[in-house]
Backbone bond lengths (Angstrom), bond angles and torsions (degrees), N, CA, C in turn:
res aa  C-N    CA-C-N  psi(-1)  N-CA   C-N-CA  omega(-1)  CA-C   N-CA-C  phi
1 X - - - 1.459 - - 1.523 111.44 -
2 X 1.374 128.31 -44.77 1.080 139.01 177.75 1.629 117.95 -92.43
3 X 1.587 125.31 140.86 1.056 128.35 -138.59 2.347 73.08 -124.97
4 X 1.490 134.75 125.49 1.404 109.21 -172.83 1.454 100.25 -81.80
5 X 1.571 117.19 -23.92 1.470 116.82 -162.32 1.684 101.60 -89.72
6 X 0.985 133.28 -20.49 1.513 143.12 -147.70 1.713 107.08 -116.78
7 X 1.400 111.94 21.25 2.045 110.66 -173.28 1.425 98.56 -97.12
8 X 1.158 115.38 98.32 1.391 131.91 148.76 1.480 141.34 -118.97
9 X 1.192 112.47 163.47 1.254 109.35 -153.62 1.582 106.79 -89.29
10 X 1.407 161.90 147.01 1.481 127.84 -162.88 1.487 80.67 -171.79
11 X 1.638 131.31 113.33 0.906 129.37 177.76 1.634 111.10 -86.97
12 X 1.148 131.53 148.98 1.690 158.39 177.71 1.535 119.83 -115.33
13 X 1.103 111.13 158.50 1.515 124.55 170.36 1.073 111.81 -66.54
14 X 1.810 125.29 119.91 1.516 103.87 163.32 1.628 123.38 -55.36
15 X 1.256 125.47 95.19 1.344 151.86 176.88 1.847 100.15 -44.11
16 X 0.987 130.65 -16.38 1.402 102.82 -166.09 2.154 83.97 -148.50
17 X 1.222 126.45 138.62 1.384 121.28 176.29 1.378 117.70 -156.27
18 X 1.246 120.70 127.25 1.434 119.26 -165.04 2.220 103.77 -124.87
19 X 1.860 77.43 89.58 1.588 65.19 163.81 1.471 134.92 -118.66
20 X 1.048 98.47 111.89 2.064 112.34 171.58 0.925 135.23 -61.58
21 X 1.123 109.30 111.17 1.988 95.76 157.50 1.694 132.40 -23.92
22 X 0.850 124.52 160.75 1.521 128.38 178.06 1.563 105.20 -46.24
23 X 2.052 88.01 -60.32 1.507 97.46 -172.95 1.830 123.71 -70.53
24 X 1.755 96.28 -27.90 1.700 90.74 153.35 1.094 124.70 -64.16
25 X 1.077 133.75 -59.55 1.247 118.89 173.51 1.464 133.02 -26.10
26 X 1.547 112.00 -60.35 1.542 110.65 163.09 1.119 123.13 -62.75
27 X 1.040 129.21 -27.73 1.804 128.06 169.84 1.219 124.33 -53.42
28 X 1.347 109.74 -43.67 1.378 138.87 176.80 1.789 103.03 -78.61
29 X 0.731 134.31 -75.72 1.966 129.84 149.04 1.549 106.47 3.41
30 X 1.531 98.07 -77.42 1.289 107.79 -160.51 1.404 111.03 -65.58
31 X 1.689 123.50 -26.68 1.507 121.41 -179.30 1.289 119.38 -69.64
32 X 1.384 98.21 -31.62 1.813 102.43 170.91 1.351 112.17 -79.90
33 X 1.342 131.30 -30.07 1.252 116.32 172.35 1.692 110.15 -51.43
34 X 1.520 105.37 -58.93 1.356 114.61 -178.04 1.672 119.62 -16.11
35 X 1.915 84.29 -64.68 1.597 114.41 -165.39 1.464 103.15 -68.29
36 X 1.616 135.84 -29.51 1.383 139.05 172.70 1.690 122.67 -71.02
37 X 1.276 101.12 -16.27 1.480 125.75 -175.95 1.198 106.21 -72.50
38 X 1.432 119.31 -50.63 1.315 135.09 154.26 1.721 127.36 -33.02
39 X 1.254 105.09 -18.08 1.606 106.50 -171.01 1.391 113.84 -103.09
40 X 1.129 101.54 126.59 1.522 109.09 -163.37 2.010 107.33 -134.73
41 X 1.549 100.40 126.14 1.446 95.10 -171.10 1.669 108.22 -59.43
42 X 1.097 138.12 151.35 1.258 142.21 164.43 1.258 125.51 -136.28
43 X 1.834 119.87 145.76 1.453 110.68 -146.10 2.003 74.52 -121.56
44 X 1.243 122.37 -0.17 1.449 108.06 -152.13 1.917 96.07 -110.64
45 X 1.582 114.05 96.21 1.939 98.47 -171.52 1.565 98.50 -82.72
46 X 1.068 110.38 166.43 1.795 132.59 129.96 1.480 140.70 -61.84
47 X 1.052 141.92 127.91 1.494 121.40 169.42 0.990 130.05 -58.72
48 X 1.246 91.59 -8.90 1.909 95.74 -178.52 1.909 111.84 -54.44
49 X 1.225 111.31 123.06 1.338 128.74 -177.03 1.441 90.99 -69.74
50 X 1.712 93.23 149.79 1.644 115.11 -168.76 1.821 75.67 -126.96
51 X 1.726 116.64 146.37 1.264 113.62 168.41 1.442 101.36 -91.96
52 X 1.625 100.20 162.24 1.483 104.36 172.58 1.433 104.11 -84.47
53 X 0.892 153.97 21.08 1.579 146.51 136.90 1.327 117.43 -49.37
54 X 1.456 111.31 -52.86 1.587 134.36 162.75 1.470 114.67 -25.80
55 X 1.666 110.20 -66.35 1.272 138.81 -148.08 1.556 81.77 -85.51
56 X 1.378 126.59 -68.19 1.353 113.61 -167.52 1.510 110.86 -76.10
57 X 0.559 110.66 9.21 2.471 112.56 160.22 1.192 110.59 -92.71
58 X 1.575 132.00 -31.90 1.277 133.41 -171.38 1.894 91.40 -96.83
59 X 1.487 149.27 -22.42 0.660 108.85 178.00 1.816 103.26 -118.45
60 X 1.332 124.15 42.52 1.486 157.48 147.31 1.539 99.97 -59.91
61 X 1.503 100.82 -52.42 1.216 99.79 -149.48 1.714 104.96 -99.67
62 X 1.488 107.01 3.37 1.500 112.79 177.15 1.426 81.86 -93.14
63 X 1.256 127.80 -60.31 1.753 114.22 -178.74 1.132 115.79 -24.99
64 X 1.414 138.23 -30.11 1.530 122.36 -146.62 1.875 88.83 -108.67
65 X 1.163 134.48 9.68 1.642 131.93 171.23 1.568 94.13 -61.01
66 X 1.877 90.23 153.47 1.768 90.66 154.48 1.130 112.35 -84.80
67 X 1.545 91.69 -173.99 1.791 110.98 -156.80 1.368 88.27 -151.50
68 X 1.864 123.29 176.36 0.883 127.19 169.42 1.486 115.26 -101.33
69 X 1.157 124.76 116.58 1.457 140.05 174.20 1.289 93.74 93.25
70 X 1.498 133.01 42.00 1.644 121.48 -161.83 1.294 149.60 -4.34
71 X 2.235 79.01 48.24 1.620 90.81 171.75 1.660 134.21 -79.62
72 X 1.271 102.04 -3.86 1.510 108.15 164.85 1.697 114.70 67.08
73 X 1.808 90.52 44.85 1.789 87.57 -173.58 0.859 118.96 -105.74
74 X 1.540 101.23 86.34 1.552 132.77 155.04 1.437 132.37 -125.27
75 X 1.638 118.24 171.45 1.637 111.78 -172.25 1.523 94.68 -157.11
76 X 1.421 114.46 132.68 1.582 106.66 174.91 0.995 91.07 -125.31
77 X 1.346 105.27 143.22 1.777 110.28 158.80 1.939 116.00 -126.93
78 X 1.491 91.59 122.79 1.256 92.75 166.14 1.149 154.64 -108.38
79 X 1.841 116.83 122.98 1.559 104.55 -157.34 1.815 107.91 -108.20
80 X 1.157 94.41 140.45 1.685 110.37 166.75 1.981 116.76 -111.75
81 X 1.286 108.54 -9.39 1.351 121.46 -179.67 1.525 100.12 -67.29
82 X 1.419 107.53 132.67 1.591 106.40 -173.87 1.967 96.43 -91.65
83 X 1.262 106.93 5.12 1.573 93.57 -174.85 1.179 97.13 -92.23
84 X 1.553 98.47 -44.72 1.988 92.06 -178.69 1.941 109.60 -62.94
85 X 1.016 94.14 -46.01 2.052 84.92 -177.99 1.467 104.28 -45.18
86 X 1.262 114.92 -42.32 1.681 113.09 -162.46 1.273 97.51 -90.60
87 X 1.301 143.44 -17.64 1.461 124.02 176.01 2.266 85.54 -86.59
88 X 1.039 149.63 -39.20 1.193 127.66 168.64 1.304 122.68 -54.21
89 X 1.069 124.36 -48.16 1.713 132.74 -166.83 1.714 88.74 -81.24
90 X 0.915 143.39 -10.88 2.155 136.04 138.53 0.998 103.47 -49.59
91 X 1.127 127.35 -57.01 1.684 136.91 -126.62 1.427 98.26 -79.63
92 X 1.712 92.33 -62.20 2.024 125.16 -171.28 2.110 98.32 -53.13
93 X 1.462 91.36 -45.45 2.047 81.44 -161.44 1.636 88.71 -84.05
94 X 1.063 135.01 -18.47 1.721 130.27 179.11 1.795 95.68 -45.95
95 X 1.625 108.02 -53.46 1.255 124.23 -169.31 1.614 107.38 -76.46
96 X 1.289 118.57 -13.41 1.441 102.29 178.39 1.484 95.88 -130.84
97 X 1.184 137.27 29.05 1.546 122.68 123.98 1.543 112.73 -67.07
98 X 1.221 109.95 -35.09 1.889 106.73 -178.78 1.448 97.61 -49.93
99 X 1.252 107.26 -58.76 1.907 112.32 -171.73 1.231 94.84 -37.19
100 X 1.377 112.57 -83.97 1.410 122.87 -143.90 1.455 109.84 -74.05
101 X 1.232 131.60 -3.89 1.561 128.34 141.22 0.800 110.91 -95.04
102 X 1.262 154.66 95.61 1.217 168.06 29.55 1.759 112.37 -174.63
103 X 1.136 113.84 26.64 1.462 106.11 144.73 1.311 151.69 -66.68
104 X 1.315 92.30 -28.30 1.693 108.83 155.85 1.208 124.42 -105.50
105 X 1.287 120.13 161.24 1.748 108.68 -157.12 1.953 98.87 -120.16
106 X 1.183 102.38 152.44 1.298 116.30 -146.30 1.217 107.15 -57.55
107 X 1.785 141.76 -4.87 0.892 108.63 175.01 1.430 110.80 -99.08
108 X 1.395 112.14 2.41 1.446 120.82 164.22 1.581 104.12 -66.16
109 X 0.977 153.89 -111.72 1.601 148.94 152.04 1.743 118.78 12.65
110 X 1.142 107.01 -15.80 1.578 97.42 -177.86 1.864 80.97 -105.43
111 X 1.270 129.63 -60.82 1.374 114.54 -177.64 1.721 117.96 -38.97
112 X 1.437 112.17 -37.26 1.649 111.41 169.96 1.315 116.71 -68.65
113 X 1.142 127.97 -25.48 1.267 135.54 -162.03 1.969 106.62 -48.80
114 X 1.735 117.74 -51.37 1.172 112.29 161.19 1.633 138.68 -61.92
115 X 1.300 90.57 -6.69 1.830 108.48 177.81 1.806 92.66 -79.50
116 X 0.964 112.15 -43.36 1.629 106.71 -163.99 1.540 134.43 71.28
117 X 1.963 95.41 40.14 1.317 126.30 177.04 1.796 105.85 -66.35
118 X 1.502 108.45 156.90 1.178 109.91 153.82 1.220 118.00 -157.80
119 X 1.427 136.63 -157.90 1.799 121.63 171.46 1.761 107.99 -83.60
120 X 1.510 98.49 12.51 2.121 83.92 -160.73 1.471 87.26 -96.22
121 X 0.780 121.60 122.83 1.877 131.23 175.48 1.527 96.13 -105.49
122 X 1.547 115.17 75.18 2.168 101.40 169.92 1.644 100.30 -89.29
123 X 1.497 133.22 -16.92 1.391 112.81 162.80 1.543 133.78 -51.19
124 X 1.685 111.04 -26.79 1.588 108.76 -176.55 1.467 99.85 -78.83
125 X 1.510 113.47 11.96 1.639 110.74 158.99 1.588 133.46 -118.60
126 X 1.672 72.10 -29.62 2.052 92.06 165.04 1.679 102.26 -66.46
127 X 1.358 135.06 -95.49 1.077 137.71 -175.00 1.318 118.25 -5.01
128 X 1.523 120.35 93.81 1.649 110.48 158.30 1.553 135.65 -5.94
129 X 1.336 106.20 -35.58 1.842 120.23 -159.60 1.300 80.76 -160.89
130 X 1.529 95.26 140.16 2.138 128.63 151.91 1.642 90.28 -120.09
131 X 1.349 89.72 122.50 1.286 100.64 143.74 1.521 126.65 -93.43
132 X 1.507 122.30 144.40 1.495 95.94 -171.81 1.801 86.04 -149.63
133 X 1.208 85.92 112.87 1.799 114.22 -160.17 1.859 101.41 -75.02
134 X 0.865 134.37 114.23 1.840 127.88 158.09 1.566 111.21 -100.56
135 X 1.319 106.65 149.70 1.325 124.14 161.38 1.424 125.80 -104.17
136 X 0.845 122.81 141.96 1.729 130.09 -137.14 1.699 83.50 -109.64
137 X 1.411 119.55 123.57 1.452 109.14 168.10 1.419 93.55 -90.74
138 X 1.218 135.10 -46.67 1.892 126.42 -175.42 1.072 117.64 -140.20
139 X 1.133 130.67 156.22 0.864 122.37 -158.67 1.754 107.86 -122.52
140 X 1.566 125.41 -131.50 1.382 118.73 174.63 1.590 104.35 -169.81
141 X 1.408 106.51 120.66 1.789 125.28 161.13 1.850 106.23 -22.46
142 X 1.538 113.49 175.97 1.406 103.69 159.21 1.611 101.09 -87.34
143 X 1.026 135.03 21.76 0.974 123.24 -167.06 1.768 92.61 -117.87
144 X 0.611 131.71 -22.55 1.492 136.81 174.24 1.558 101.21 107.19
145 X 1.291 143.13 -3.73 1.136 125.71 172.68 1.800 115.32 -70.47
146 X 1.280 129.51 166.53 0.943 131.74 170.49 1.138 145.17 -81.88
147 X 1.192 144.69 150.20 1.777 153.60 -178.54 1.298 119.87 -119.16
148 X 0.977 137.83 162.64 1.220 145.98 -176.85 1.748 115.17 -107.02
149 X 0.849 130.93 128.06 1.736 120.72 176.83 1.450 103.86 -99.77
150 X 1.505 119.52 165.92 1.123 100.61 -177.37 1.938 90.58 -150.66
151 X 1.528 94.58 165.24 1.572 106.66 -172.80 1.329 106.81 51.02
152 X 1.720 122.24 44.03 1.239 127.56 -178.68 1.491 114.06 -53.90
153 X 2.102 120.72 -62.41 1.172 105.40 175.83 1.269 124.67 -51.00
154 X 1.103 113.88 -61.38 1.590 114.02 177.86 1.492 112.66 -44.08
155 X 1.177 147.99 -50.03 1.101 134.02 169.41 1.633 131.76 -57.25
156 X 1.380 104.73 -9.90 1.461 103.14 -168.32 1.856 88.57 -114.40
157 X 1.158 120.95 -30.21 1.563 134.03 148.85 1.647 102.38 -18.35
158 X 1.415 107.93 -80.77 1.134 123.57 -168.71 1.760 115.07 -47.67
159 X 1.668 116.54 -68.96 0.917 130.97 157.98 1.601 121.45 -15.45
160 X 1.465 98.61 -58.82 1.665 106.33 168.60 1.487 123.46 -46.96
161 X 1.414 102.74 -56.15 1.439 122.79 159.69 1.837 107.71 -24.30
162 X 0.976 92.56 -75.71 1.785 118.96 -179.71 1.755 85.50 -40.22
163 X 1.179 117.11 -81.18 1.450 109.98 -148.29 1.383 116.33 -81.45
164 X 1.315 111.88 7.38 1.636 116.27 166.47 1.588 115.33 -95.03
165 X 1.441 113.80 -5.07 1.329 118.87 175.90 1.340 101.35 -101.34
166 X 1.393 126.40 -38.45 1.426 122.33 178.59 1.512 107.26 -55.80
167 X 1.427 124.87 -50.47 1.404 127.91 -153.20 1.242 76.40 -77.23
168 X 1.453 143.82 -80.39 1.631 127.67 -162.40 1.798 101.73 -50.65
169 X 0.456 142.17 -22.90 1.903 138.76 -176.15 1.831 102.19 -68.22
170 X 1.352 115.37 -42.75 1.288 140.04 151.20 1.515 115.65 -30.03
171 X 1.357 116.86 -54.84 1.373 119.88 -169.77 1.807 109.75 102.55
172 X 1.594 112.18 15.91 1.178 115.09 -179.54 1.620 107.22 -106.88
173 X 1.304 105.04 155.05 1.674 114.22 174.91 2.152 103.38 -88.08
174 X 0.951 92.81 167.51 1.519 104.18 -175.89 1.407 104.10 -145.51
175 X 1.542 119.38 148.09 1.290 135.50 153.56 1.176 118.34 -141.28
176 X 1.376 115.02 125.59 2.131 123.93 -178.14 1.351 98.94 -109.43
177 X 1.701 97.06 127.97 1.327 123.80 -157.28 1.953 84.40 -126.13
178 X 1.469 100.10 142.77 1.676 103.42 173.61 1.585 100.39 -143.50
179 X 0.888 127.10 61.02 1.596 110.64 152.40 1.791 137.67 -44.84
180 X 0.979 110.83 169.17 1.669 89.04 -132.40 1.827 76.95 -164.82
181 X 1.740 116.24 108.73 1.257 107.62 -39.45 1.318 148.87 -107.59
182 X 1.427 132.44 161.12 1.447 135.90 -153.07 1.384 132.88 -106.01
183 X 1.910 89.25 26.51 1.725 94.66 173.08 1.534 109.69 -66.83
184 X 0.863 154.15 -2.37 1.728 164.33 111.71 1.865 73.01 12.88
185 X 0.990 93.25 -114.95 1.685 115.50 -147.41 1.552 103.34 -35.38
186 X 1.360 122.53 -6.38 1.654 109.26 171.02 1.864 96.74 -91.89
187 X 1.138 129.16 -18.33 1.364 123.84 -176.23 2.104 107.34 -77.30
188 X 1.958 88.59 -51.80 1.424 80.38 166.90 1.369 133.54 -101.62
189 X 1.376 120.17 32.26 1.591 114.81 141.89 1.386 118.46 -121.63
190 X 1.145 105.76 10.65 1.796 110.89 162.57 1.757 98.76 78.93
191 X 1.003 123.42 33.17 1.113 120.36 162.56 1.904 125.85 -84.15
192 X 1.220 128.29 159.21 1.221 128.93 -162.56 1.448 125.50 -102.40
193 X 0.972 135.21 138.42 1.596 145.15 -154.40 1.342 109.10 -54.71
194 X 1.550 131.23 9.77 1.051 138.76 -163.54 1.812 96.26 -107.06
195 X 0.853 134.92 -35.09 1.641 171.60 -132.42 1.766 100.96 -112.03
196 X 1.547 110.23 87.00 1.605 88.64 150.47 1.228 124.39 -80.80
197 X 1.588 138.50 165.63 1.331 120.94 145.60 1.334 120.30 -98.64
198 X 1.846 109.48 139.55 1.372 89.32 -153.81 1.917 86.18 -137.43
199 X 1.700 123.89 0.92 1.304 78.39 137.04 2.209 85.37 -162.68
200 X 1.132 117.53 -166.32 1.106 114.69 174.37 1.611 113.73 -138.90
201 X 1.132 130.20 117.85 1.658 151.67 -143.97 1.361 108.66 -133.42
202 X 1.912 94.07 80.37 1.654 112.64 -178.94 1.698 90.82 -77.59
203 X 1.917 115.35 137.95 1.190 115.73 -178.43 1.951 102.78 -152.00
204 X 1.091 107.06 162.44 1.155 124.67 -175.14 1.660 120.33 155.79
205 X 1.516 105.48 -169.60 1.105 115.72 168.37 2.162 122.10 -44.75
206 X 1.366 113.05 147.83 1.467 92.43 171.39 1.497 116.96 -102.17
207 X 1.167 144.72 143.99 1.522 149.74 -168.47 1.314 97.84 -49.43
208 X 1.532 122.07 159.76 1.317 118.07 147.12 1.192 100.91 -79.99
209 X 1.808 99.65 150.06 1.678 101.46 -169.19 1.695 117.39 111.10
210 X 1.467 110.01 -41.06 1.509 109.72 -138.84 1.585 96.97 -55.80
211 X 0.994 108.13 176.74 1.715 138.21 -162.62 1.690 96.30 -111.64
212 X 1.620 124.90 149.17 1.330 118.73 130.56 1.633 110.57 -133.67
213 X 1.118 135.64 148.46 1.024 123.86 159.77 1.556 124.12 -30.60
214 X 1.672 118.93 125.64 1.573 121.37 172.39 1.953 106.33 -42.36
215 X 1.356 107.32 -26.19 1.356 106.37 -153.69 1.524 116.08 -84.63
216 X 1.443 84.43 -18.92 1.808 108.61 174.04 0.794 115.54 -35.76
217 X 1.276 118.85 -62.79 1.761 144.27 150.73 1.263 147.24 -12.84
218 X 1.373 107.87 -39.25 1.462 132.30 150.11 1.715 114.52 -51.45
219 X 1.218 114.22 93.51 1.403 97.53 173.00 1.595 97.60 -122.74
220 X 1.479 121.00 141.53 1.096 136.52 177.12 1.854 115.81 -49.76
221 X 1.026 111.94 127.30 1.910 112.29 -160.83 1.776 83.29 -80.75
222 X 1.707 82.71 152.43 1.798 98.35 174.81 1.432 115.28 -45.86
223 X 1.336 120.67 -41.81 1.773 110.41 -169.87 1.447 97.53 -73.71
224 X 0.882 140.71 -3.00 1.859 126.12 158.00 1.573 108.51 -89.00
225 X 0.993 108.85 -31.54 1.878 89.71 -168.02 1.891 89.03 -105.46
226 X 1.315 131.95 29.13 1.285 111.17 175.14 1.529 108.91 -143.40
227 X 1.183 124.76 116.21 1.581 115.52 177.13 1.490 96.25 -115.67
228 X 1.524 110.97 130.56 1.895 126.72 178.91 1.638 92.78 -105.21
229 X 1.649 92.97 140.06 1.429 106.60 -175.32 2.031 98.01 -121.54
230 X 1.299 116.12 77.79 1.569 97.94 179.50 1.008 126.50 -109.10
């Protein structure tokens, strides 16, 4: 992607511009709030097949987040192979029976307790597609020497952001799963030591039926999570 002799700075036209009215603007605000309100994590899939056309537009469109120095250090990989989900969803609850017998300490486990977590992960087998997202600590010149990326979590943070609104924009349910820890998944998708994995985003259709936690629900009102300075 990067050229080491050729990084310059070369300003362009903003190519793409959306200007609104006051009142567009809030309309447009408020519809996505609407439409985000709507998104709800879910642990319960369908079989219903999601195409990979789908899967690769929603994570097109996690590509296009910023990054820091717009190095773009990220990597998704997406699986539909039921051997690979089921050799992960072993791998992932191996690692969260450790948790949940006593790797995590109780007030970690009493805060889950209303989520209605446990070590049995059968979605990283139900789910059509895992996504299983890495963050790139460096990257490499065309020359093969190396670079540094920078504001990696936060950038691949963000990205996530991006592709959990796309896949619900889709009409798909999502669940982010982090086992902890998940050098596993750089051995079994052959990815390279450069690469954390930092989370995996079983998605698809939702069951008839599915469940969410009552607690889900609880979301903190704007005057707590917002302080205006004018």
């Amino acid at each position: 992607m990067f050229t080491r002799n050729h990084v310059k700075y070369e300003p362009v036209d903003l190519p793409d511009r959306m200007d609104y009215s006051a009142e567009q603007s809030l309309e447009e605000a408020k519809a996505f709030l609407a439409r985000m309100r709507k998104r709800h994590t879910v642990r319960d899939f369908s079989n219903t097949a999601v195409s990979r056309e789908v899967i690769e537009a929603c994570i097109a469109a996690a590509g296009s987040a910023p990054s820091g120095a717009n190095h773009q250090p990220w990597h998704f990989v997406a699986i539909s192979d039921p051997n690979i989900k089921r050799q992960i969803r072993h791998a992932a609850e191996e690692e969260e029976r450790r948790f949940y017998s006593g790797g995590a300490g109780d007030e970690w486990l009493k805060a889950l307790e209303p989520i209605g977590t446990s070590h049995d992960k059968p979605h990283l087998e139900d789910a059509p597609w895992l996504i299983v997202v890495f963050a790139q600590r460096w990257g490499h010149f065309d020359d093969g020497s190396r670079f540094k990326n920078y504001y990696v979590p936060e950038s691949t943070g963000i990205a996530c952001g991006f592709l959990l609104a796309a896949l619900h924009h889709a009409g798909l349910v999502a669940l982010t799963h982090t086992p902890n820890p998940m050098k596993f998944l750089n051995d079994l998708l052959g990815r390279p030591a450069s690469e954390k994995p930092m989370m995996i985003i079983a998605t698809g259709h939702a069951a008839e039926g599915a469940k969410i936690p009552a607690a889900a629900k609880i979301k903190k009102p704007l005057k707590e999570i917002l302080t205006v300075a004018e």
